[in-house]
N, C-alpha and C positions, 0 to 999 in steps of 0.2 A: 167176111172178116179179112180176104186177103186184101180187100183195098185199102185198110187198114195201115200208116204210116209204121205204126209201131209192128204189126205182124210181118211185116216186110225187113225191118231190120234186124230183127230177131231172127228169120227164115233165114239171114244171112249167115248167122253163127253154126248153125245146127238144125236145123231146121224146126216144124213147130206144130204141136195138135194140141193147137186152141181152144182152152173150156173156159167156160165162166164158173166163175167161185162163189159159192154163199157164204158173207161173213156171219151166222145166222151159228147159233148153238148147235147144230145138228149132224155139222161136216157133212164126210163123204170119203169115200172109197176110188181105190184106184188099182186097175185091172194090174196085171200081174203084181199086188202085193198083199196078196190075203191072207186075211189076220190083223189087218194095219186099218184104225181107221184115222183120219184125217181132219182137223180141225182150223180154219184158217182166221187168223187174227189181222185185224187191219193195225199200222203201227206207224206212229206219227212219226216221220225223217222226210228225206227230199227225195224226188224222184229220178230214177238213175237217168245218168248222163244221155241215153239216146229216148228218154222218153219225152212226148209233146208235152206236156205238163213240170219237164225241170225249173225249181227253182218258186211253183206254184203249183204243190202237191194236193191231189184229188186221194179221197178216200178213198183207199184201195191200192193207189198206185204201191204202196211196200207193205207185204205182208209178213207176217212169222205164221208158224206151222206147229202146232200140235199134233205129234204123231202115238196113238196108244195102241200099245197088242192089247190087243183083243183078250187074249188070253192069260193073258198076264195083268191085266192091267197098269201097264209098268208106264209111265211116258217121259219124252222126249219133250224139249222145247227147241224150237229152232227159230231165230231172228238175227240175220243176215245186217240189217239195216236198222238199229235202231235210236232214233236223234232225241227221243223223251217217254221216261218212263210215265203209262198210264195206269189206271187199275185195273184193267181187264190182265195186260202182260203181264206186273208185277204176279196177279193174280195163277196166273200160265207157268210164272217162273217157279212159284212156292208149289205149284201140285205137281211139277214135272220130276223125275229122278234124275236126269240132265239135263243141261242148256246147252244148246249150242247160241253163242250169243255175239255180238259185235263187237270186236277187236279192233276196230278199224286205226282209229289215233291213240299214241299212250295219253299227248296233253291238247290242251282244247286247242293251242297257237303252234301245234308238231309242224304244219305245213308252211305256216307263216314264218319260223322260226330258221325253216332253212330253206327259204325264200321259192318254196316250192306252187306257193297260191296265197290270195290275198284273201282266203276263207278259212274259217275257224271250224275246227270240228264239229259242233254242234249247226252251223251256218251250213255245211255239206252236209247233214241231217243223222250225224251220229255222237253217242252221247261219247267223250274221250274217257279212259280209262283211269286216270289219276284224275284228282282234284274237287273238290266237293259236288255231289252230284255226280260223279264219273260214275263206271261201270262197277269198279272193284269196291266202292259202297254199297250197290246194290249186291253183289254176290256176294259180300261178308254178311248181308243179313240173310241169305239163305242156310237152311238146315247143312252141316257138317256132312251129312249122308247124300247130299243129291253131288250129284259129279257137275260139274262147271269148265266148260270148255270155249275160248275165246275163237273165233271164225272171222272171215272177211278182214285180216288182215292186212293193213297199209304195206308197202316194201321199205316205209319209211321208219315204221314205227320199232325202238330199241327193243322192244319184246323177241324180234325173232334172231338176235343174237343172243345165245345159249347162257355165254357169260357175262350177260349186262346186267348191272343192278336190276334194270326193270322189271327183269326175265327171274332173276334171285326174288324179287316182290311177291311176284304170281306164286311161285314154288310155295314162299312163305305160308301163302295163302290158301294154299289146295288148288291150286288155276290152274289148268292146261292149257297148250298153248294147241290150237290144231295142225297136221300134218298133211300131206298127200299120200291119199293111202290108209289114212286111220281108220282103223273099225272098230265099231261101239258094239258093245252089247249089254242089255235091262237085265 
């Protein structure tokens, strides 16, 4: 694997103990988190910037994560990147007790809009937050009880000033906006 283009630039951040994933109903378990079992969804967006496949995304290349206790059966959804809602996720989103979900853009033209790229939000493979189809339609049809937390946030996007209308939107709406440092608990 280290020959690997992608395992090498990755090594470079942090370094890396490379497993393969089953997107296969059955998950899987991960040593020091027991009690936690794992479930990974494959999720149609773009593939990030240093991987060989940007721009011409391979199944797999963006995953989201179902994490459930065991003992609780309480669960979590986590999707980092997500450019279109399917029915397995939608599906992930309605049985999870929170999302953590993709916050990336507020509108599909944020980056274009202040001439930051000539790609549309949905074009860099994440679904924007306002506008038909956005994010904040699909988590108003989630149940009132499951918590809804936006991740992967742009440095662009009007949600992470406190006092922006956008930000007053979310509130509106039961959204969290996520922090550094935040901890969840089922």
């Amino acid at each position: 694997m280290s020959g690997n283009p992608l395992f090498r630039v990755l090594a470079h951040y942090c370094g890396i103990n490379w497993r393969n994933l089953s997107l296969r109903d059955e998950g899987f378990g991960i040593d020091g988190a027991p009690g936690l079992h794992f479930t990974a969804l494959p999720l149609i967006s773009n593939a990030p910037p240093y991987s060989p496949h940007r721009d011409h995304p391979q199944p797999g290349d963006n995953l989201g994560v179902i994490i459930t206790d065991i003992a609780s059966s309480r669960r979590l959804f986590y999707a980092p990147g997500l450019g279109q809602m399917e029915p397995h996720v939608w599906a992930a989103m309605q049985a999870a007790d929170c999302v953590l979900v993709d916050g990336t853009l507020w509108t599909d033209d944020e980056m274009i809009a202040l001439g930051a790229s000539q790609k549309t939000a949905r074009a860099m493979g994440h679904l924007p937050q306002s506008g038909p189809g956005g994010m904040l339609e699909w988590l108003a049809r989630l149940p009132a009880s499951t918590r809804k937390i936006l991740i992967h946030i742009n440095n662009t996007n009007p949600i992470l000033d406190e006092d922006s209308p956008q930000r007053q939107e979310l509130m509106r709406h039961g959204i969290e906006v996520a922090f550094d440092g935040m901890e969840l608990q089922l």
